[in-house]
C-alpha positions in Angstrom: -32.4 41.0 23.9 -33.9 37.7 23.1 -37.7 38.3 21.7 -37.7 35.7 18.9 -40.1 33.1 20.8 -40.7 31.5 23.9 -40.0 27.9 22.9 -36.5 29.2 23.2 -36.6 30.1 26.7 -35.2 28.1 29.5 -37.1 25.3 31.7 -38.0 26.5 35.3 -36.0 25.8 38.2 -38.9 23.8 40.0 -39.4 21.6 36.4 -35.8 20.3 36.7 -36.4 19.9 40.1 -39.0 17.7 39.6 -37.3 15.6 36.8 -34.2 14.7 39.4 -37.3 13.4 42.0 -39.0 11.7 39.4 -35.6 9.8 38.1 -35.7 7.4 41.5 -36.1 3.9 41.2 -39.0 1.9 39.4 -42.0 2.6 38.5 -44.6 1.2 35.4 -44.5 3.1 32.2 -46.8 3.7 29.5 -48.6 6.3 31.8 -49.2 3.5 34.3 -47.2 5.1 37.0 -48.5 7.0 40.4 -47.5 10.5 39.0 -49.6 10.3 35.8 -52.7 9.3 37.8 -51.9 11.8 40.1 -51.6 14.8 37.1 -54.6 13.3 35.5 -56.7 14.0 38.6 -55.2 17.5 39.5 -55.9 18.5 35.7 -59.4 18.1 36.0 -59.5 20.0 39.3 -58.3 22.5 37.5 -60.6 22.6 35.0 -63.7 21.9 37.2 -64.0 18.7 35.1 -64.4 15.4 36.9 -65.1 13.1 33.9 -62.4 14.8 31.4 -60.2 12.4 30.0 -56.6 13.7 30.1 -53.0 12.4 27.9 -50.2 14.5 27.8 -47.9 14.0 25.0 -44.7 15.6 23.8 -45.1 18.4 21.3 -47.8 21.1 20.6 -48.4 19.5 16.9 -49.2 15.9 18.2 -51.6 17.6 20.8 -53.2 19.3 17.9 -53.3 16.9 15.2 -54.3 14.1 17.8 -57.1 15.8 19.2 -58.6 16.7 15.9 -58.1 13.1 14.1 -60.3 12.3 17.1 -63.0 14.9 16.5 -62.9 14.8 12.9 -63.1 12.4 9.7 -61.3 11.7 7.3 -63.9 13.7 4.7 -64.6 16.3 6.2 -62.9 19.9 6.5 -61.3 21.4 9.9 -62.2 24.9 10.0 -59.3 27.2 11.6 -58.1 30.7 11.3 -55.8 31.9 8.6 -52.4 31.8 9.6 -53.5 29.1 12.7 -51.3 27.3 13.3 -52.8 23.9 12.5 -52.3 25.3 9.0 -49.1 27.0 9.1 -46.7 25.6 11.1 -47.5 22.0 11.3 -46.1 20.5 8.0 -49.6 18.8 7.5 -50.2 16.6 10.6 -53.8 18.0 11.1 -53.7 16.7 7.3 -51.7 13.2 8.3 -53.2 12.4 11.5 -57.5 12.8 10.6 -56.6 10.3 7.5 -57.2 13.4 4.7 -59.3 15.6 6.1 -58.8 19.2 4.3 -58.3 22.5 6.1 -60.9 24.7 5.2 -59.0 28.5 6.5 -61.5 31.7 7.5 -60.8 35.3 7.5 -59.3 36.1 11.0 -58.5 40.2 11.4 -56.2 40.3 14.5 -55.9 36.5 14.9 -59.5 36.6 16.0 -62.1 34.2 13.6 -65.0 37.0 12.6 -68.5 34.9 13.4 -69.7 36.4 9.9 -67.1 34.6 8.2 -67.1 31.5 10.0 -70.9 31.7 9.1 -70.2 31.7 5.5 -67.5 28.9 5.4 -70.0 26.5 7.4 -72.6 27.4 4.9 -70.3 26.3 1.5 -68.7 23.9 3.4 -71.1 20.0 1.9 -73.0 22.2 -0.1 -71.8 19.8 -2.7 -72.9 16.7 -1.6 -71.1 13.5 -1.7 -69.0 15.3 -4.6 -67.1 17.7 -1.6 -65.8 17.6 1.8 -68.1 17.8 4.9 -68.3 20.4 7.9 -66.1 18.9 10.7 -64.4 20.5 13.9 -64.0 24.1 14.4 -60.3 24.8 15.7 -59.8 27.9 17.6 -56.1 29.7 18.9 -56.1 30.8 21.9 -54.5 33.3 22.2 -54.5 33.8 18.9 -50.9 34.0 16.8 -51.4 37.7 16.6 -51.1 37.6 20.5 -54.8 38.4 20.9 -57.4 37.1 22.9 -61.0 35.9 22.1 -63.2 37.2 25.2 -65.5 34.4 26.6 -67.9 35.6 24.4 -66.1 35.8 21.4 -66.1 32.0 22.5 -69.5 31.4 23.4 -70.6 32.7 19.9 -68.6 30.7 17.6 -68.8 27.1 19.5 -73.0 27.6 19.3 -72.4 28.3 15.6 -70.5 25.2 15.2 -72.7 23.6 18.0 -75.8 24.2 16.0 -74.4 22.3 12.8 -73.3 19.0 15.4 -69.5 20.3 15.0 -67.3 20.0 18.0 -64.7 22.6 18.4 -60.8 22.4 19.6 -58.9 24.7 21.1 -55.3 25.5 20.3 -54.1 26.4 23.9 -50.3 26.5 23.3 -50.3 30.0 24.8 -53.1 29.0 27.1 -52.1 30.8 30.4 -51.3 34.0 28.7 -54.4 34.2 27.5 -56.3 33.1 30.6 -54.3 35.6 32.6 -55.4 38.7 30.3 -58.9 37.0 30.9 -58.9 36.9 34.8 -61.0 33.9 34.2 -61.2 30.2 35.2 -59.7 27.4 33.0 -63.6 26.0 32.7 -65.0 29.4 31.7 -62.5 29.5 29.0 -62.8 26.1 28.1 -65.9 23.1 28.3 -68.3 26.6 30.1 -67.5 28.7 26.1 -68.6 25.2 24.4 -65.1 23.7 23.7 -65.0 19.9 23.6 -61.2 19.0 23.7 -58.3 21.5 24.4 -54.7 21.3 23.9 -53.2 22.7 27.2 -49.7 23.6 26.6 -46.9 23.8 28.8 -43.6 23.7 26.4 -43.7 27.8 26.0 -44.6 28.3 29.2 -41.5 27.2 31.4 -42.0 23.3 30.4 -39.1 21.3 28.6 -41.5 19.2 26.2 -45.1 18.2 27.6 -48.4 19.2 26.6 -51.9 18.0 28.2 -54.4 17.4 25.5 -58.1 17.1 27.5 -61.1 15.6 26.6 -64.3 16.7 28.3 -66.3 14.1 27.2 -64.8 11.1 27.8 -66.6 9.3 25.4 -63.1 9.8 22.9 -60.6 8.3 25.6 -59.8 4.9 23.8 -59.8 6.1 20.5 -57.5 8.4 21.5 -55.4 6.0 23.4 -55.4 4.4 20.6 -54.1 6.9 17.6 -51.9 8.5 20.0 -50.3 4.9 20.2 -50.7 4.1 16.9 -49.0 7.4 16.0 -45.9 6.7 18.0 -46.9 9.4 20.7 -46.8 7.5 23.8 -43.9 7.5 25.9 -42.8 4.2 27.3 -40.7 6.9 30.2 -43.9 8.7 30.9 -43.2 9.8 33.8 -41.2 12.3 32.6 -43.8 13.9 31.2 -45.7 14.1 34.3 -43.0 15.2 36.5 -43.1 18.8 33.9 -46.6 18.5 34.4 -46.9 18.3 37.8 -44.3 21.4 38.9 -46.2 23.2 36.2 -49.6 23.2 38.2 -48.0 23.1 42.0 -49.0 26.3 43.5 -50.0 27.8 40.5 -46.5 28.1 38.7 -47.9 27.9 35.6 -50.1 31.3 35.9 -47.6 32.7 37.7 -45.3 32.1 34.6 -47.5 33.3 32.4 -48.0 36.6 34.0 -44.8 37.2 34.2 -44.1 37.0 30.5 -47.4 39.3 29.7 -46.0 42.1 31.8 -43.0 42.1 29.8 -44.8 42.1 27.0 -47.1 44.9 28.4 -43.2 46.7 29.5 -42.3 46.4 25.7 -45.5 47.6 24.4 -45.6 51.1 26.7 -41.8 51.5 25.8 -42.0 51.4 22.1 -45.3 53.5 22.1 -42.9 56.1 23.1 -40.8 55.6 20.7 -41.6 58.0 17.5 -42.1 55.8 14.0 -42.8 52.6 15.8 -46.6 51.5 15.3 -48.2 48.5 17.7 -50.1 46.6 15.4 -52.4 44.7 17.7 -53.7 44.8 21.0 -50.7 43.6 23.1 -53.4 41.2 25.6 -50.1 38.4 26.3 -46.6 37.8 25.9 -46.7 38.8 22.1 -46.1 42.4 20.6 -46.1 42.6 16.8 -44.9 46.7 15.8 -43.5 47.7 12.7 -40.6 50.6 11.8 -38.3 51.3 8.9 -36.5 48.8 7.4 -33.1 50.0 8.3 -33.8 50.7 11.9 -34.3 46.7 12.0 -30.6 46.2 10.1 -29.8 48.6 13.3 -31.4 46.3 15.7 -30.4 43.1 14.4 -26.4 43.7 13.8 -27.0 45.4 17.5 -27.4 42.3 19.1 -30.9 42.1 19.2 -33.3 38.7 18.0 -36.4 38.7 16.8 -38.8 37.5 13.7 -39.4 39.9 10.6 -43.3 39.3 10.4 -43.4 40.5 6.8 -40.4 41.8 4.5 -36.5 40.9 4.3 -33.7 43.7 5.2 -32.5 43.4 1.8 -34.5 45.1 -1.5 -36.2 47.9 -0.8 -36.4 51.0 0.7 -34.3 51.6 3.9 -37.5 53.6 5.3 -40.4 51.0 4.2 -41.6 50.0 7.4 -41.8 46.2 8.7 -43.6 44.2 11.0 -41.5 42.7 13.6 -42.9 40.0 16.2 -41.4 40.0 19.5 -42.6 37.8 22.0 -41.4 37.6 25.9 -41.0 34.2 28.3 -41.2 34.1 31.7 -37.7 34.4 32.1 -36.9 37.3 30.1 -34.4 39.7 32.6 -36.6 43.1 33.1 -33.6 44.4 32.0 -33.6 43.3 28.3 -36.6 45.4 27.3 -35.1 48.5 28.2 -31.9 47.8 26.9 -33.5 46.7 24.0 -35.6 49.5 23.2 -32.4 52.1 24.2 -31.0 50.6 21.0 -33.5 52.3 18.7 -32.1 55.3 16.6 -32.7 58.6 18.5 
């Protein structure tokens, strides 16, 4: 009854597979070797993109921060959802990496950045002059850390507001299958297609031990990336390791495969607890994420039952036993179909 995140699920099968082949004999490092070369190129089949310039690097946060001290300044503001998780979760690298620039945070119902309110924060943001911080990149989460999903046009409307300003926009793609599996789309449509100029393509939640792709679709930013991700002690002298992940994650489609398995559990979790009386779904479940809330001391229940998972808002201690709470639960691909239902058997009757 494990729900408290995907980064805590196991590797695949076919990724440790792929380490032990990769772990023969000699071969240049530095992302000099065969494999990378050979990752690079299948990336940007993927993602229709010839020209793209492709790294992978180790964690979600150096993707992130990389890419943006790339697309921004040092003064000027990132604008990203509240609660993104540029601005949440990554101890200030956005921050460290750009050299200063500031995080400028905009109203986000659901997960999902309201074009109204990203209209207003573009509008304040170098209103005062050389005395303030200037408009930079636009960051979106997708899918979002509700668990939601921006459509393709969702997308389309919010790059062409930063577009129209000269702002390039990220994407936060850490759940990036899950939410191009509730899509049905392709990688392009959701990505360079909707106006996004770099994405971090993750891999770690999905099945990966530690690799994420960050992808440039002009490659106009190659060096200077090369550069800061060397300079910020990102590149690994083994890099083949990294591509090995990389390459059993896009073989024959695992990595979509992966993904949809996680979403249906998610989906499973979702219909159960909908019949469960004094449980509420809080947000569309669209991927592997289901956020719900129910009395304080059915979660005491739950927990000392066993089960794990994240209290979203509140503590179990100091207040009422029948205030409810948010609880996120969030499913990996490797999640036994068994757990949900034994999971959701464990709620008072």
């Amino acid at each position: 009854m494990y729900f408290a995140s995907d980064n805590a699920g196991p590797a695949h099968p076919a990724v440790l597979e792929a380490l032990g082949r990769a772990n023969e004999g000699y071969v240049s490092g530095y992302g000099a070797d065969p494999l990378t070369a050979q990752v690079v190129e299948t990336i940007r089949q993927v993602f229709e993109a010839p020209d793209a310039a492709v790294y992978l690097v180790g964690t979600g946060t150096a993707a992130n921060a990389l890419a943006l001290s790339v697309l921004g300044q040092p003064w000027q503001t990132v604008f990203c959802a509240e609660a993104a998780h540029v601005d949440e979760d990554e101890c200030g690298a956005p921050e460290f990496f750009t050299g200063g620039a500031k995080l400028t945070l905009v109203d986000a119902p659901r997960g999902k950045i309201r074009s109204e309110a990203l209209a207003a924060a573009l509008e304040k943001a170098g209103k005062r002059g050389v005395h303030g911080v200037q408009p930079g990149p636009l960051t979106l989460t997708q899918a979002t850390e509700s668990g939601t999903v921006y459509t393709l046009a969702e997308l389309a409307e919010l790059t062409a507001m930063a577009r129209a300003r000269g702002l390039p926009v990220h994407l936060d793609g850490a759940r990036f299958a899950n939410a191009l599996e509730h899509l049905g789309c392709t990688p392009a449509e959701m990505t360079w297609k909707a106006g996004i100029h770099a994405v971090s393509f993750g891999g770690t939640k999905n099945g990966l031990l530690g690799v994420e792709a960050v992808i440039f679709f002009d490659p106009a930013h190659a060096w200077e990336f090369e550069l800061r991700r060397k300079r910020g002690a990102h590149l690994f002298s083994k890099h083949r390791y990294l591509a090995a992940q990389m390459q059993a994650y896009l073989e024959d489609d695992l990595w979509r495969d992966l993904a949809r398995r996680a979403n249906a559990s998610a989906r499973d979790l979702a219909d159960r607890l909908h019949q469960v009386p004094g449980v509420e779904i809080c947000f569309p479940v669209q991927t592997n994420t289901v956020f719900a809330r129910w009395p304080r001391a059915w979660h005491r229940h739950l927990l000392n039952a066993g089960a794990h998972y994240y209290l979203w808002d509140g503590t179990l201690d100091g207040g009422p036993e029948d205030a409810p709470l948010m609880a996120r639960l969030v499913c990996d691909w490797s999640l036994p179909p068994e757990a949900v239902a034994t999971f959701v058997s464990q709620f008072p009757a």
